[in-house]
N, C-alpha and C positions, 0 to 999 in steps of 0.2 A: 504494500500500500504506500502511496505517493504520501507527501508530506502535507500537509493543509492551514493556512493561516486563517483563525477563524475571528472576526468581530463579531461582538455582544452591544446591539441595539437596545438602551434601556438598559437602567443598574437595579432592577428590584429584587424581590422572592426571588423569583423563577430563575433569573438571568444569578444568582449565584450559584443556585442549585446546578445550571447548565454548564455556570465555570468550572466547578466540581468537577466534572463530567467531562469536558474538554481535557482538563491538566490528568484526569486520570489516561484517556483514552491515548496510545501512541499511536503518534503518526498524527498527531493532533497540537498546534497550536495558540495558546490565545494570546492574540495577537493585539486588540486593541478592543477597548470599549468606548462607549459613547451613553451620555447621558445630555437632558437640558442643560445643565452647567459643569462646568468644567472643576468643580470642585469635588460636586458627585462622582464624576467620572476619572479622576486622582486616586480618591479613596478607595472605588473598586477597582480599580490598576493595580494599588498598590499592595492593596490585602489579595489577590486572585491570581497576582502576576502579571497582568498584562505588558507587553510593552510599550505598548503605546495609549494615551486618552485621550477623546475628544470632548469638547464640551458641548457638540452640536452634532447631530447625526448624519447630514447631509456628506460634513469632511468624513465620518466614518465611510460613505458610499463613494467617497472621491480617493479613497485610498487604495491607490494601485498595486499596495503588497497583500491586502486582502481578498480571501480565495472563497472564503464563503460567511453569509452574515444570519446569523441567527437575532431574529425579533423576538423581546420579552415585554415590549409594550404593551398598553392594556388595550382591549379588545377591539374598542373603536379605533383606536391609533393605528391598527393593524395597514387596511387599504392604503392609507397613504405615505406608511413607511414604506413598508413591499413595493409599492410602485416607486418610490425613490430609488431603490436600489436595485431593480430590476432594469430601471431604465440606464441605470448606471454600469448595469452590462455587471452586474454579480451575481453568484450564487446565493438563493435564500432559501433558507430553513426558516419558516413564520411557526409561533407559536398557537396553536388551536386557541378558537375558532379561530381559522385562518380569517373571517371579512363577517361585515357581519350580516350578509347576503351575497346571495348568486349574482346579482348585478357586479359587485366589487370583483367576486372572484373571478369572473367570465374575462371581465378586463384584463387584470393581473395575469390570466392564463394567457392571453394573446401575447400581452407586451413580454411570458416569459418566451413565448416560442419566436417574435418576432427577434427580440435579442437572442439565442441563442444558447439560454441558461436556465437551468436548475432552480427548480421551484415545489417544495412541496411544506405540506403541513404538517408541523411537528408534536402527532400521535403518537408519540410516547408507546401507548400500550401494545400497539399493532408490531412493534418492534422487541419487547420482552420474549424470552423464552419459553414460560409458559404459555403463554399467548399462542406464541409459534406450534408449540407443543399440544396443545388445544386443536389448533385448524387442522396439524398433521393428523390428528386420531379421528376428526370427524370427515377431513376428505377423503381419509382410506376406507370409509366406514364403516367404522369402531363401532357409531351408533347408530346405524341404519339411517334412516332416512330423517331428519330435522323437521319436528313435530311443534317446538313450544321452547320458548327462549324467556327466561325472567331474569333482569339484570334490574339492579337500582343502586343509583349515586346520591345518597343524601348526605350533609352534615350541618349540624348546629352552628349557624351562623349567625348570633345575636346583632338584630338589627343597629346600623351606625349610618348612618345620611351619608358620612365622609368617606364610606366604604365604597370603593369602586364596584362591588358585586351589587351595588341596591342604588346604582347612580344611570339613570337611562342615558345620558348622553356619552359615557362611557362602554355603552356595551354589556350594562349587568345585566342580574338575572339568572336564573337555576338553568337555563333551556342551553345556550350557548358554554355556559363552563362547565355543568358539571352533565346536563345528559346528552350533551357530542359524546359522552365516552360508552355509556349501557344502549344509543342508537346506531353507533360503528359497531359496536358488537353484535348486535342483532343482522344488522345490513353484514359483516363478514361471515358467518355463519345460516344466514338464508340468501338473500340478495341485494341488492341497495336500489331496487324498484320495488315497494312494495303496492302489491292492489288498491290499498285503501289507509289510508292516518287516521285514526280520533284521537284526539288528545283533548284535554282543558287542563287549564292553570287559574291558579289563584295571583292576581295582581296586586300586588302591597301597596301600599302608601306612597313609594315611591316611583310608584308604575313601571316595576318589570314583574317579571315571572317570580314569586317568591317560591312556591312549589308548582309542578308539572306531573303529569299520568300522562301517559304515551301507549297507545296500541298502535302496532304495524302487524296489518293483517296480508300474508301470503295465501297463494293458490293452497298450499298444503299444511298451514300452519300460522302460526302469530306469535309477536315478541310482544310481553308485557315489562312496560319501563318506569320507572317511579325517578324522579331528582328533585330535592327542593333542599332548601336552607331553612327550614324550619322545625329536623329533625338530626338525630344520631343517630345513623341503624349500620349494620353491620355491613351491608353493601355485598349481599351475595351473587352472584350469576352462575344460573342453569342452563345448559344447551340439554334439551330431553330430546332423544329420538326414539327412532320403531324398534331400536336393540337395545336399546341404555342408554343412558348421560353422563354429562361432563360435570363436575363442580370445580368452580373456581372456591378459591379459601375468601377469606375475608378481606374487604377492600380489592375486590376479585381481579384486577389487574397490576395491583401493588406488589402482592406477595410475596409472587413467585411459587405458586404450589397452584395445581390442578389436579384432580383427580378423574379415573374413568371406572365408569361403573357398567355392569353389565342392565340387562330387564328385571334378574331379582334384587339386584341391590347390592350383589356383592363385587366390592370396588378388586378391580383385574391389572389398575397399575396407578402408579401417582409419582407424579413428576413436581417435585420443588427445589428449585434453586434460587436461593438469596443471591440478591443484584451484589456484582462484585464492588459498586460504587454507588450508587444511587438509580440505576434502572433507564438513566438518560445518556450512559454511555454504550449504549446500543442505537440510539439516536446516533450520535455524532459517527460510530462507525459505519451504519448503511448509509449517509449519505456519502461519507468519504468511499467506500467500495461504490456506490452507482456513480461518482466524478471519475473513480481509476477505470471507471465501465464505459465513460462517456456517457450514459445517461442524464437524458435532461430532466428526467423527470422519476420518483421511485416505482420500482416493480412493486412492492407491497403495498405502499400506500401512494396509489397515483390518484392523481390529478382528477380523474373521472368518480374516484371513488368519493372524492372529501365532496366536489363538487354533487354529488347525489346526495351526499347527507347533508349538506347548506339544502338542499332542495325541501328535505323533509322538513328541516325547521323554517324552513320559510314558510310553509305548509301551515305548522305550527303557527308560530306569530300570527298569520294572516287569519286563523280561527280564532286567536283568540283576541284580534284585532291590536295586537301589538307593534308599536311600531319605536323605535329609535329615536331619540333627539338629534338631528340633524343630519337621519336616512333620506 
């Protein structure tokens, strides 16, 4: 594997969790960060290593030793970072929900094929071992034919105005953070068309999604999905088929552990492997192997896929007449 200089758009959570992940992965550099000011962007330089900070994002996209940029801004931010930097003829890793509709990403996908560069949305889960280990047992079919999928993403999230998850002009909301992850699952494990959506949400105070229920109903079966910030629960997912199921453990794409069961119940093999870093250095190695590929875009999680699940939530939103401050 080729060498890669990575900049980090944005110094929050996520973007240090990702640096984590960077300086563990070889073959992997962090190369430079970027924040609003330039003192933000010092600080995480100088605790993460970076070599280089900006205090302005733009010079992060204008820097011609950087090979690929990873977005950790908040969710609205998303469209118009990614277009900066694509148009800047770079590689971009955006952090999920890549846009916060199919109209931003449809753009984004053109301006990446027009430049000639690497563009995908950084699903984490779809990238874990278990995960992987999960698809392989249900494509080989371990569990016959995929009948009924229950996946739910909730966590206690005490209401705060200032919180970006409960602020509409920012992209909050349970629908976009936390069930992209129990509706990717569902769409990899059936298909990412499905026949029919119902869903309803409860709209907070601050007019986003505070909690969500989601059915995706297929020709031969339906995924039932629960996300809100109004609760703690264990966050389990079931793939059930015509021969047995799968269970993921708790916080089902965290763990690292999967389990496969036969029709009576008794479990035939179980697969768990603790992240040797934090679970996002599997991120940072598929894109580096689809760049040594020349791929523009990932074999696991392409472009068509993330863009089918923007499709469903759009779906979403539009039932429950949700709409964005300054969509």
């Amino acid at each position: 594997m080729s060498n890669y200089n990575w900049g980090i758009l944005a110094t929050g959570k996520i973007a240090a969790t990702f640096a984590k992940a960077i300086n563990f992965t070889e073959g992997a550099t962090l190369y430079a960060a970027a924040s609003r000011t330039v003192d933000k962007a010092k600080a995480f330089a100088e605790q993460y290593g970076a070599q280089k900070y900006y205090g302005s994002y733009d010079e992060l996209a204008q820097d011609k030793n950087v090979d690929v940029i990873y977005i950790a801004s908040p969710m609205a931010q998303h469209y118009e970072n990614a277009k900066m930097c694509l148009l800047a003829g770079k590689n971009v890793l955006c952090e999920k929900t890549i846009t916060l509709n199919s109209a931003q990403l449809a753009e984004l996908t053109a301006i990446a094929k027009e430049k000639n560069v690497f563009f995908m949305e950084a699903m984490w889960m779809k990238l874990l071992p278990a995960f992987r280990k999960a698809k392989e047992w249900a494509d080989s079919g371990r569990i016959g034919e995929v009948r009924a999928i229950k996946a739910d993403f909730s966590n206690l999230c005490p209401y705060d105005e200032n919180d970006r998850l409960f602020k509409s002009e920012l992209g909050g909301g349970c629908l976009l953070d936390l069930g992209v992850y129990p509706i990717t699952l569902a769409c990899e494990f059936f298909s990412y068309e499905p026949k029919e959506i119902i869903s309803d949400a409860f709209i907070g105070k601050s007019g986003v999604d505070f909690d969500a229920s989601i059915v995706l109903r297929y020709q031969n079966g339906y995924a039932d999905i629960c996300a809100g910030f109004d609760m703690e629960n264990n966050n389990p997912a079931y793939i059930i088929g015509s021969k047995g199921r799968i269970r993921f453990g708790n916080w089902f794409f965290c763990t690292g552990q999967v389990m496969l069961y036969d029709d009576d119940g008794n479990m035939l093999e179980e697969f768990n492997q603790p992240h040797p870093c934090n679970g996002y250095e599997f991120e940072v190695m598929h894109v580096m192997d689809c760049l040594d590929r020349g791929l523009k875009e990932s074999d696991i999680n392409p472009l068509s896929h993330t863009a089918a699940t923007q499709k469903i939530m759009d779906k979403c939103r539009k039932d429950w007449g949700l709409v964005f401050e300054g969509e």
